[in-house]
C-alpha positions in Angstrom: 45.4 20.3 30.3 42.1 20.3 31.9 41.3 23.4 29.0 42.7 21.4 26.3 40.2 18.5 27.4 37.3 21.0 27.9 38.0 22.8 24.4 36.6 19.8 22.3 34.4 18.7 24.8 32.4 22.4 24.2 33.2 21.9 20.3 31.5 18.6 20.4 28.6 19.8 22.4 28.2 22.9 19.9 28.5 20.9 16.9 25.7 18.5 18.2 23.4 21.1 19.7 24.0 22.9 16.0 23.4 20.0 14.4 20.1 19.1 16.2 19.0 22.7 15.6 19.7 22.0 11.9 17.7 18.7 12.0 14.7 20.5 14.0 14.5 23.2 11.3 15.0 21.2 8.2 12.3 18.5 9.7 10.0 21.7 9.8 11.1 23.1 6.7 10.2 19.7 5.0 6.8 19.8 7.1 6.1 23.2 5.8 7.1 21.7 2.4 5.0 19.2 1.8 2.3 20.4 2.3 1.6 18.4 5.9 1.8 21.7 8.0 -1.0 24.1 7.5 -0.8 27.7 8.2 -1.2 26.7 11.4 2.1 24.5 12.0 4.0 27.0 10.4 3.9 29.1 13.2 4.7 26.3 15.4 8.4 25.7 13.6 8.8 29.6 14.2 9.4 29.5 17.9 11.3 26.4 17.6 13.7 28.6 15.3 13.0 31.7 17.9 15.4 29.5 20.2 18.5 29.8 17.9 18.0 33.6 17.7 16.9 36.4 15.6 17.9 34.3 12.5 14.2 32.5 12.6 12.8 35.7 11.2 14.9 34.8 8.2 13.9 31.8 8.0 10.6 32.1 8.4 11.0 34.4 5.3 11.8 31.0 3.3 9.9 29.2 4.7 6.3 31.2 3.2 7.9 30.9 -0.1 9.0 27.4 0.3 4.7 26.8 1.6 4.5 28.3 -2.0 6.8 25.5 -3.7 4.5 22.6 -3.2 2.3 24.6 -5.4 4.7 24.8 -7.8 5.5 20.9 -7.1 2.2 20.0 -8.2 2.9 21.1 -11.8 5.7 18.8 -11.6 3.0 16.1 -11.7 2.1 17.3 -14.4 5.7 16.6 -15.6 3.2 13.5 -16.6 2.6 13.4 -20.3 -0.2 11.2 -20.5 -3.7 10.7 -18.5 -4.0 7.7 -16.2 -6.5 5.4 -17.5 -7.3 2.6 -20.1 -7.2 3.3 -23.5 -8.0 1.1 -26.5 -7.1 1.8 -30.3 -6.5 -0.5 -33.0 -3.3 -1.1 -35.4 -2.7 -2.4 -38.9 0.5 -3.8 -40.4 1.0 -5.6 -43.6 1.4 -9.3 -43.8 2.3 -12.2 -46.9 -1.2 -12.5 -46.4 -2.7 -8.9 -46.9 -3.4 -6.4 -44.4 -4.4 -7.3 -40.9 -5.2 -5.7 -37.7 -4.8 -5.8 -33.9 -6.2 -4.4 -31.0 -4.3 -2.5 -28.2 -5.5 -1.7 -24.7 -3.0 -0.2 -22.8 -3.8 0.6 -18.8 -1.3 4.0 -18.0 -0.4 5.1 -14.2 1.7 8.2 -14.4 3.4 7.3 -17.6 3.8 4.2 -17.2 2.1 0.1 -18.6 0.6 -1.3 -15.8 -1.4 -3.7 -17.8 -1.9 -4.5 -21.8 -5.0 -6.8 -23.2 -4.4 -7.4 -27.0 -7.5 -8.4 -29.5 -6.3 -10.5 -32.6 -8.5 -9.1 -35.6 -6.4 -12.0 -38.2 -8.4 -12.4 -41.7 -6.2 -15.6 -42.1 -5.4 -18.8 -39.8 -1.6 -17.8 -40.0 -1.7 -14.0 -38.9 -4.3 -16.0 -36.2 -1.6 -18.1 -35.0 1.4 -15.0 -34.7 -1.4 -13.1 -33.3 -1.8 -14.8 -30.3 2.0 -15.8 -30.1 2.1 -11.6 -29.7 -0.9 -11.6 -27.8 0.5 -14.1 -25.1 3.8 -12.5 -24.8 3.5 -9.2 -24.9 2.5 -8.4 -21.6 5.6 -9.7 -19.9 7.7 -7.2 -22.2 6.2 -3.8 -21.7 4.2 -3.9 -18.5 6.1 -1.4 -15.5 8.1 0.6 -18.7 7.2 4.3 -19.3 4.8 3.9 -22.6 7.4 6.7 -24.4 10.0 3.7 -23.6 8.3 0.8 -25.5 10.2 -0.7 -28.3 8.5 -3.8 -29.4 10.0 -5.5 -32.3 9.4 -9.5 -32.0 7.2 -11.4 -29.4 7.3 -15.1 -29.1 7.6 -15.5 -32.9 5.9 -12.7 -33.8 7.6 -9.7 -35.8 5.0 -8.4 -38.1 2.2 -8.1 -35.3 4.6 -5.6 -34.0 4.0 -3.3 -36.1 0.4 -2.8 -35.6 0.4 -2.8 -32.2 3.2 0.3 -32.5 0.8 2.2 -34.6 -1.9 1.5 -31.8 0.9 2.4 -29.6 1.0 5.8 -31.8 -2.9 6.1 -31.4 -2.9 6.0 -27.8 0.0 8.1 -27.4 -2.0 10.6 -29.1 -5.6 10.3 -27.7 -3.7 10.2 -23.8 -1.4 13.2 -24.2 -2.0 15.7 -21.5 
């Protein structure tokens, strides 16, 4: 009985001594990965793999390649289509009362709004008024969505507005692009 008791006793002890050796070398792996471990460190997660056996020479084998990953994970921020930074263009649309304009500053942080200023350009008291309907609303319906994502049809009132502040929307697109 006393073998039967002992039997799962050693599994257990295996499975967590394995299992911390797993977390030590993923923890060092993910060290080595991101970038926090120089060449230095690296070494250091070597002899801590030396103590499972002669398997660490394998895995030190990944690991220089996976040192050369965050390399490759920097392009991945450049997965980024457009520069961080302000950007200002101006947008027409066609109104009952002729042509009017609007401006468009859009703030961008990795792709995404973090803050919009409008500038009513009206020729006319009326596109004034929708203007700064848009103007006063607009904010709270694209700020913290990627600017590919905006879809801006009517603000407080405003559905013709819309229009030129998607072709500034176009415009800036265009001038941030990476």
């Amino acid at each position: 009985m006393k073998d039967l008791e002992a039997g799962p006793a050693d599994t257990r002890t295996r499975s967590i001594t394995g299992k911390r050796m797993l977390h030590a070398l993923a923890a060092a792996s993910l060290l080595g990965v991101a970038g926090c471990a120089g060449t230095a460190p690296s070494p250091g997660s070597e002899p801590a793999g030396e103590g499972a056996s002669s398997a660490p020479a394998s895995s030190a084998a990944p690991e220089a390649p996976a040192s050369a990953e965050p390399t490759e994970a920097a392009p991945a921020a450049s997965d980024q289509a457009y520069e961080d930074g302000d950007f200002t263009q101006v947008g027409s649309y066609v109104s009952p009362g002729g042509t009017e304009e609007i401006g468009v500053t859009l703030t961008l942080e990795k792709d995404v709004v973090t803050a919009v200023t409008t500038e009513p350009m009206p020729s006319n008291p009326t596109a004034k008024l929708y203007q700064e309907r848009f103007s006063g609303g607009i904010q709270e319906e694209i700020v913290g969505k990627k600017l590919d994502e905006l879809k801006v049809d009517k603000v407080a009132g405003s559905s013709l507005t819309s229009g030129g502040f998607a072709e500034a929307t176009d415009r800036i697109k265009s001038e941030a692009k990476l």
